[in-house]
N, C-alpha and C positions, 0 to 999 in steps of 0.2 A: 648259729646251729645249722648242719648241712640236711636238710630234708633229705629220710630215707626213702624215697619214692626212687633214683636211679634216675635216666636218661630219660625215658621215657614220659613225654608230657601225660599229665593228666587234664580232666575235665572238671573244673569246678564248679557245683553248681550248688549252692546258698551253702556252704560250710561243711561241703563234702565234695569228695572228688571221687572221677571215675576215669579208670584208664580211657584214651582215645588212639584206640586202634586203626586210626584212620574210616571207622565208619559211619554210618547217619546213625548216629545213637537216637530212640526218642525216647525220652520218661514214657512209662507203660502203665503207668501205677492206676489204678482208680483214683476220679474225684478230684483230679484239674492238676494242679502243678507247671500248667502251661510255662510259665516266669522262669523254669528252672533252664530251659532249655537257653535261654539270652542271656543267663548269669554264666557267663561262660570265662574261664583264665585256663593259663597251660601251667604245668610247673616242669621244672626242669632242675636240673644235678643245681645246689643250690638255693634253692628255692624261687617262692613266686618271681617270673618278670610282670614287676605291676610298675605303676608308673610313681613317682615321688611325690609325693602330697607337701608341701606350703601352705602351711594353713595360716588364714588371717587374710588371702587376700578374695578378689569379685571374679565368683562364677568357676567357672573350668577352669581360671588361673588359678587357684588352688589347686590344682593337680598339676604339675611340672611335667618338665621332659623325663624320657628315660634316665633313670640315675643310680649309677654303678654303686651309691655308699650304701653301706647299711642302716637300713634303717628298725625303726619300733614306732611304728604307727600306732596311734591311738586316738583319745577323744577328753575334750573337756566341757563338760555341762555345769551351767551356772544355773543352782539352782533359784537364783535371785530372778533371773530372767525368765528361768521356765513357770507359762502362763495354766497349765492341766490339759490343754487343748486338745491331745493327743492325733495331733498332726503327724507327729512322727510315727504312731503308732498304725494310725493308716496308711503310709505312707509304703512303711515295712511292707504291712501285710499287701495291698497292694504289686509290690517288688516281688516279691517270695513266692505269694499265692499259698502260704501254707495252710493245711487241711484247717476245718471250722476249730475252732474253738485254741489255736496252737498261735501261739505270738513267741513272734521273736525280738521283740520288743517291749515291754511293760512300764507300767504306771503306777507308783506306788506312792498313794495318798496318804500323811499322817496331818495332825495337827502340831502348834507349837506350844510352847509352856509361856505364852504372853497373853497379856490380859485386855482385851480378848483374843482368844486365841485364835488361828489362821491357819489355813491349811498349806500345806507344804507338798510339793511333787517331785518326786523324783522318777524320773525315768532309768529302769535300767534292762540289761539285755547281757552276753557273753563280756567279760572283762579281758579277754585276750592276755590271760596272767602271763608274768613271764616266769612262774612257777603253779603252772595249774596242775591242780589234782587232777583232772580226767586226762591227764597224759597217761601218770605210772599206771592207772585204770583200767586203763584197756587191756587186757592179756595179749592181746593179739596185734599191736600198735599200730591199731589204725588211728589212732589219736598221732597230732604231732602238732610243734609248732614250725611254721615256716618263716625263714630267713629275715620278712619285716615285722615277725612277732606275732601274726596273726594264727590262732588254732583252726587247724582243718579235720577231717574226719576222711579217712580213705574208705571209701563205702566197697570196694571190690574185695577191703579184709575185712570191713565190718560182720560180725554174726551177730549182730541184733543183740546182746547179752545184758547190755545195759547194764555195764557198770560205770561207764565215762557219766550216763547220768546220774545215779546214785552217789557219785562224787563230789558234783558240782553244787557246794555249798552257796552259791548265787541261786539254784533252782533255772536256771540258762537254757539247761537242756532238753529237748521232748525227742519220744518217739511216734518217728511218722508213719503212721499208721495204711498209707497209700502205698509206703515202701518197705516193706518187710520188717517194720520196725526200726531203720535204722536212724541212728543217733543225727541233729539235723538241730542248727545251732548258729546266731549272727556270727557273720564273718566281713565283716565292716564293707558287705557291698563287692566284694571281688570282680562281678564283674563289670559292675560302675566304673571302679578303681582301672581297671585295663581298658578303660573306653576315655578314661580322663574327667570324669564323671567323681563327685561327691559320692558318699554313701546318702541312702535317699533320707534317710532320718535327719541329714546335718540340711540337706536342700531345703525338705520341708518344713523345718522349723522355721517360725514367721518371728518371731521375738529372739532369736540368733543366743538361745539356750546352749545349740552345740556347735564345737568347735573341733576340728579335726585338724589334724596334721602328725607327724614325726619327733617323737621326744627325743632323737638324736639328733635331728635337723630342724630342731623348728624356726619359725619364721613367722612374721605380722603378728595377728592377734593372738595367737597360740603360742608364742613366745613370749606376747606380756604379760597371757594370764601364769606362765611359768615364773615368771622374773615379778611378779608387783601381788600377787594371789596365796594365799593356802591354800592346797588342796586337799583333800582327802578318798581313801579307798573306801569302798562299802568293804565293810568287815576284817578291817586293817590286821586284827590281830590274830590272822587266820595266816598271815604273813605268806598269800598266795601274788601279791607284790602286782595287783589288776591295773591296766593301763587304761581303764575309764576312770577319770580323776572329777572330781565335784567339786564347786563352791560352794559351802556351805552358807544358808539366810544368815545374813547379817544380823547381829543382838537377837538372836534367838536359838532356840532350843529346836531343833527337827531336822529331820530330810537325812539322809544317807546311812541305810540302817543296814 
């Protein structure tokens, strides 16, 4: 898919973008947002140039060279290994700096149907569908997805209307109340990703619950949890087709709802 944005780069900053006019843009907003101004990518005719994720292998090598194929970047979280710790979820907020009480990240505690029963976590956050409802949603398409599959939000068409959130059957989406309301949603680290950088959720997971990489290209670990793994979609029969994929607890009953 050709990103409608034109020639003209934009400013990515945590799952919105803002033309760069060549000037010192700074967030203006009330109430901090400092983070936004470092989460910085350009987009261009084509979509994002980010850099090619490899996932499975140590450190920054996970992030490759520049790479011409297309890809569908995504994530796979085992929920056998995720410990509730919610490392990731500091880690997020942290990066983002989003306004108090707005996570772009979450923690979703059930139990299992075994005896005794055990509690079970799922992390979840934006699914980067490759059929998301807050696309057609928007009247004014500032929703789109970009070339490695990732959803962005063009905040210079955004008017606030909030219907990309009223769509999103994950509950994904908030508005930021610092910035005119507009819609404001993970975007798997964009500007991590153009630094060569993980997204910070995969970094700081201590028990290696997530796994990132390109389900067109994958490689190391993320290619064996393709190849040896079931996964599954939160909310599979909503058939919005999400590229954050789960392992579901072995012999039991919970997690990915």
């Amino acid at each position: 898919m050709v990103t409608p944005v034109g020639v003209m780069p934009y400013r990515v900053r945590g799952g919105r973008l803002r033309k760069d006019r060549g000037e010192n843009n700074q967030d203006s907003g009330k109430g901090g947002g400092g983070g936004m101004e470092t989460r910085r990518s350009f987009i261009r005719t084509g979509g994002l140039v980010v850099l090619g994720v490899a996932g499975g292998l140590a450190g920054a090598e996970k992030v490759a060279a520049m790479s011409a194929r297309r890809q569908r970047l995504g994530m796979i979280i085992d929920l056998n290994r995720c410990t509730g710790c919610q490392s990731c979820v500091v880690a997020c907020k942290g990066q983002d700096r989003t306004a108090r009480g707005q996570f772009k990240t979450r923690l979703i505690t059930v139990e299992t149907d075994d005896s005794p029963p055990r509690p079970v976590f799922t992390p979840v956050q934006c699914n980067q569908c490759d059929n998301p409802p807050c696309v057609p949603a928007c009247p004014v398409g500032a929703v789109f997805k970009l070339d490695n599959g990732i959803v962005v939000t063009d905040w210079d068409k955004c008017r606030s209307l909030g219907d990309c959130i009223k769509a999103c059957p994950y509950e994904a989406r908030f508005a930021d109340s610092r910035h005119g309301r507009k819609a404001d949603k993970c975007d798997f680290c964009l500007g991590r990703l153009e630094k060569g950088l993980e997204p910070a959720c995969v970094e700081a997971c201590s028990s290696g619950a997530r796994i990132f990489g390109d389900f067109n290209h994958p490689q190391g670990e993320f290619a064996l949890y393709l190849r040896r793994r079931k996964l599954a979609g939160r909310k599979a029969e909503l058939k919005t087709r999400p590229n954050i994929r789960y392992v579901t607890i072995r012999r039991s009953q919970g997690g990915v709802g």
